[in-house]
C-alpha positions in Angstrom: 93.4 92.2 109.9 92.8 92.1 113.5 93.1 88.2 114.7 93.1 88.6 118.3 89.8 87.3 119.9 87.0 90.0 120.7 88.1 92.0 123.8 85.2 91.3 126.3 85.5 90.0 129.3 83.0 89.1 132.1 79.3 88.3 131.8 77.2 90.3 129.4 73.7 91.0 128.5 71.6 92.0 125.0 70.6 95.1 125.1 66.8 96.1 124.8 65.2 99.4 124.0 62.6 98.1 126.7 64.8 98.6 129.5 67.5 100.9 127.7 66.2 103.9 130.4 65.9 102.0 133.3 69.5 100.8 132.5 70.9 104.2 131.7 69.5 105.4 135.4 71.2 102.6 137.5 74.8 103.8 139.7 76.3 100.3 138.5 75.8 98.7 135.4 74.1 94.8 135.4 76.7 93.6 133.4 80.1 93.9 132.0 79.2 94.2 128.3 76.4 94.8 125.6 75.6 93.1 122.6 73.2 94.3 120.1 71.8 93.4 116.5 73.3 96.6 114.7 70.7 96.0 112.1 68.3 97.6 114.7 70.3 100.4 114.9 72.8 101.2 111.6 70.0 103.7 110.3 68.7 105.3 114.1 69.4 108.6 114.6 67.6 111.3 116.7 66.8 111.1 120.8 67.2 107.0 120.6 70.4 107.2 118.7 71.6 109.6 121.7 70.9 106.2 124.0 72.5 104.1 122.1 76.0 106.6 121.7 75.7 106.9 125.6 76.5 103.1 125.9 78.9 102.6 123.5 80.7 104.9 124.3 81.0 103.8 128.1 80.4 100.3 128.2 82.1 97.3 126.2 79.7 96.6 123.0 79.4 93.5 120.4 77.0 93.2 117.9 75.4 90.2 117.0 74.4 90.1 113.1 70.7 89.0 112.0 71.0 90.0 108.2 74.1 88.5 106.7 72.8 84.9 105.4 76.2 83.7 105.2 74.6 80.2 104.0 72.4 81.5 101.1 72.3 80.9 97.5 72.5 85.0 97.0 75.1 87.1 96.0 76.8 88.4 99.2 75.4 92.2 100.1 78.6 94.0 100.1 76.9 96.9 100.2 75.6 96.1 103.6 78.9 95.1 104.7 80.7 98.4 103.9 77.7 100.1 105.9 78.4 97.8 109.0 82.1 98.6 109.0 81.7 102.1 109.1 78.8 101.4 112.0 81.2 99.0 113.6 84.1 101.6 113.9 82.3 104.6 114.4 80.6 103.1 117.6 84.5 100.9 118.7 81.8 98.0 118.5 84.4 95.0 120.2 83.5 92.3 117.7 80.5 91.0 115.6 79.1 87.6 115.2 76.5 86.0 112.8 74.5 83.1 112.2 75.8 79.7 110.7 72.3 79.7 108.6 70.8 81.5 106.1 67.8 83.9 106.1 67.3 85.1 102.4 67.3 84.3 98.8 65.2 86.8 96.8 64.2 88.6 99.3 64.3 87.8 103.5 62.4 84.8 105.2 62.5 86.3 108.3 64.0 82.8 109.9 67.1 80.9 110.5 67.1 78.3 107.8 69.1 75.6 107.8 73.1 75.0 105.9 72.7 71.7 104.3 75.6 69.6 106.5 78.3 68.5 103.3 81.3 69.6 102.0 80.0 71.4 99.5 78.6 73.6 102.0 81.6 73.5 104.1 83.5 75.1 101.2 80.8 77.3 99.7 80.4 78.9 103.2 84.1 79.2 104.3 84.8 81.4 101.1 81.9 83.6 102.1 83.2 84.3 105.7 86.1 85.2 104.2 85.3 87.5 102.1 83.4 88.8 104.8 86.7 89.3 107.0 87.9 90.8 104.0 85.7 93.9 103.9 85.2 94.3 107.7 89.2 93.7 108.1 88.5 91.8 110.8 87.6 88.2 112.3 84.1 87.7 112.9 82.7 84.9 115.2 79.6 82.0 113.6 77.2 81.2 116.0 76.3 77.4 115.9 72.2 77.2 115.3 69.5 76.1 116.1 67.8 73.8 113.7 64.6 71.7 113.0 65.6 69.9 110.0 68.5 68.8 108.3 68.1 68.3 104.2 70.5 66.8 102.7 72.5 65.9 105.5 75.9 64.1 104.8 78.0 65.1 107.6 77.4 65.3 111.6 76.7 69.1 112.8 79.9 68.8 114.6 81.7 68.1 111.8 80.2 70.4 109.8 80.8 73.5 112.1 84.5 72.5 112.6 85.2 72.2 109.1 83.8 75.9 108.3 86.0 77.1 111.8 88.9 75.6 110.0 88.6 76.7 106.5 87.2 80.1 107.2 89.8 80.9 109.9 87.2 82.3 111.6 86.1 82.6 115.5 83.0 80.9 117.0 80.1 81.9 118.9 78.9 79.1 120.7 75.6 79.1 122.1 75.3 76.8 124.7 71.4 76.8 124.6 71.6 75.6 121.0 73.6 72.3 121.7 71.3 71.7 124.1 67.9 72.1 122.3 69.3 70.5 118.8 70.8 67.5 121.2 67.5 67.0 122.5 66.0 67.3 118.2 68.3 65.4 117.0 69.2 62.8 119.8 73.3 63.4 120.0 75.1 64.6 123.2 74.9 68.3 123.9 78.0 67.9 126.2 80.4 66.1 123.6 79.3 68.4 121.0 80.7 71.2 123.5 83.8 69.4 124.0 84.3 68.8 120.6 84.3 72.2 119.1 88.1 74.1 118.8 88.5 76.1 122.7 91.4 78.6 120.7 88.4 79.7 118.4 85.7 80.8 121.3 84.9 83.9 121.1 82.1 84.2 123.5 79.4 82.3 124.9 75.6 82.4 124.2 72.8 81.2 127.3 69.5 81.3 126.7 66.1 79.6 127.6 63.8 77.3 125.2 60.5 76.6 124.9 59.2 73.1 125.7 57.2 71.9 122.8 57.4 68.5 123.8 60.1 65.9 125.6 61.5 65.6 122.3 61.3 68.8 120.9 62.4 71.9 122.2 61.9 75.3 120.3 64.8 78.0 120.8 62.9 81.4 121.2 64.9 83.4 124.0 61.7 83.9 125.8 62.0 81.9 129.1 64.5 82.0 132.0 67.6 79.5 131.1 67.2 75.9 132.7 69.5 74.0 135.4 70.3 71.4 132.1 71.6 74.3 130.3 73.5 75.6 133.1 75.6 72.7 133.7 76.3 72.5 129.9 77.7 76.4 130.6 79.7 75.2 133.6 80.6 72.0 131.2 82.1 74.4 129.0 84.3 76.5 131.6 85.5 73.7 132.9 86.8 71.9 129.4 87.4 75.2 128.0 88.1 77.7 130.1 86.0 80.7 131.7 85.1 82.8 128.1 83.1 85.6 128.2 79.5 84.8 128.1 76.1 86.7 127.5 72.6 86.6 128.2 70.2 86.3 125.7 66.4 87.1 126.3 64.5 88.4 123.6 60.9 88.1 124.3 58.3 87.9 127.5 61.2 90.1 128.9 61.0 90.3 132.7 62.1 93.0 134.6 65.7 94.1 135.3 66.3 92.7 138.3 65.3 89.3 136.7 67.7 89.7 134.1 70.6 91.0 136.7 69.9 87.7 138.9 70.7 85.5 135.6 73.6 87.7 134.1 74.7 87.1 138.3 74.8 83.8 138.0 76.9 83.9 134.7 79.3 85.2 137.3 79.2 82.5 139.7 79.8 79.9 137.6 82.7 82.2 135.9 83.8 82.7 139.8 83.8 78.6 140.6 85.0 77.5 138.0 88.1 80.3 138.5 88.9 78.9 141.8 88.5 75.9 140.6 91.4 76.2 138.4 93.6 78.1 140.6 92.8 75.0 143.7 94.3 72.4 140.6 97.2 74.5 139.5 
């Protein structure tokens, strides 16, 4: 089993069929990796499956998982999984990542539901990633959520996501964005829930934007530019963890490129500052 983290570097971006043309035109690339849902494109074939080789097979690539419902009370599909190692391989796909939720039971919701916060969980959960690692003979990385409700909560989030890290032995996605939209739900500190997840199990880095609902609720949709709040939480987390590769999420109301460039730039010059701001302490 590979154990090493996924080998991405830099600041990346989701890619989009939207833009996919528009991208493939450009001298210099945006940004120094991909990431994609491979659920959009296991099954593609044909002139857009042509678009899809051309960047993975120039350009650094994760894929970020929609399908797996690591949380759910059904049987694990392990015939999906042996489909999205051979997808994985085939394309040299850096690393995948999923969702600490769940998203089906007979049949799909089409939603992020939340993982009941106890131990129960915590154990019921950790044996699933496993497995998981198991087929795909490699680690994967578990995005913490975002989350609107918490039944039968008897442990802290934090608490909660560490203790799957741990048991699982598995990597973490963390998505900046989140901590700061279920700080906001849920009225704990977005910033020591950065500091308090595991910096050795870091994968990546997810940034976003929100949608403002209210003061006290904010609704994670990927649709808007990312905030100066959420910003300093990214820069909060280079500087107690280290610069780790981050990406850019937008998934709807997507503005143009050079929109998206300006954003995946300024991933970079926070990755760039906080850089020299290690070496000028060394």
């Amino acid at each position: 089993m590979n154990t090493a983290s996924f080998s991405i570097t830099g600041a990346g971006l989701g890619l989009r069929r939207s833009f996919m043309d528009e991208l493939r035109a450009l001298d210099q690339q945006p940004a120094d990796f991909f990431e994609v849902a491979p659920e959009n494109w296991m099954e593609i074939g044909g002139a857009l499956g042509k678009k899809f080789s051309h960047f993975t097979q120039r350009y650094p690539m994760i894929c970020h998982g929609l399908s797996l419902s690591i949380g759910g009370p059904a049987p694990l599909d392990e015939h999906f999984l042996i489909r999205l190692k051979k997808f994985l391989n085939k394309h040299n796909i850096r690393g995948y990542s999923e969702h600490l939720s769940y998203c089906s039971d007979d049949g799909h919701l089409y939603d992020l539901m939340p993982i009941p916060f106890t131990e129960e969980a915590v154990d019921y959960t950790a044996k699933r990633i496993k497995r998981v690692q198991e087929i795909l003979e490699q680690k994967i990385a578990m995005e913490n959520v975002s989350y609107y409700a918490a039944p039968g909560q008897e442990m802290t989030e934090i608490d909660f996501l560490n203790g799957v890290l741990k048991q699982a032995d598995c990597n973490l996605l963390l998505d900046v964005n989140n901590a700061y939209v279920n700080g906001i739900n849920h009225g704990y500190d977005a910033e020591d829930f950065i500091k308090s997840v595991p910096s050795e199990r870091i994968s990546y880095i997810h940034i976003a934007g929100h949608y403002d609902e209210a003061d006290d609720l904010k609704i994670d949709t990927h649709g808007a530019d990312v905030i100066d709040p959420v910003w300093q939480l990214l820069e909060t987390s280079y500087r107690h963890h280290g610069v780790k590769p981050t990406l850019l999420e937008r998934d709807f109301n997507i503005p143009s490129l050079d929109t998206l460039s300006s954003e995946v730039e300024q991933i970079r010059h926070y990755q760039s500052a906080q850089g020299l701001a290690n070496v000028a302490t060394a």
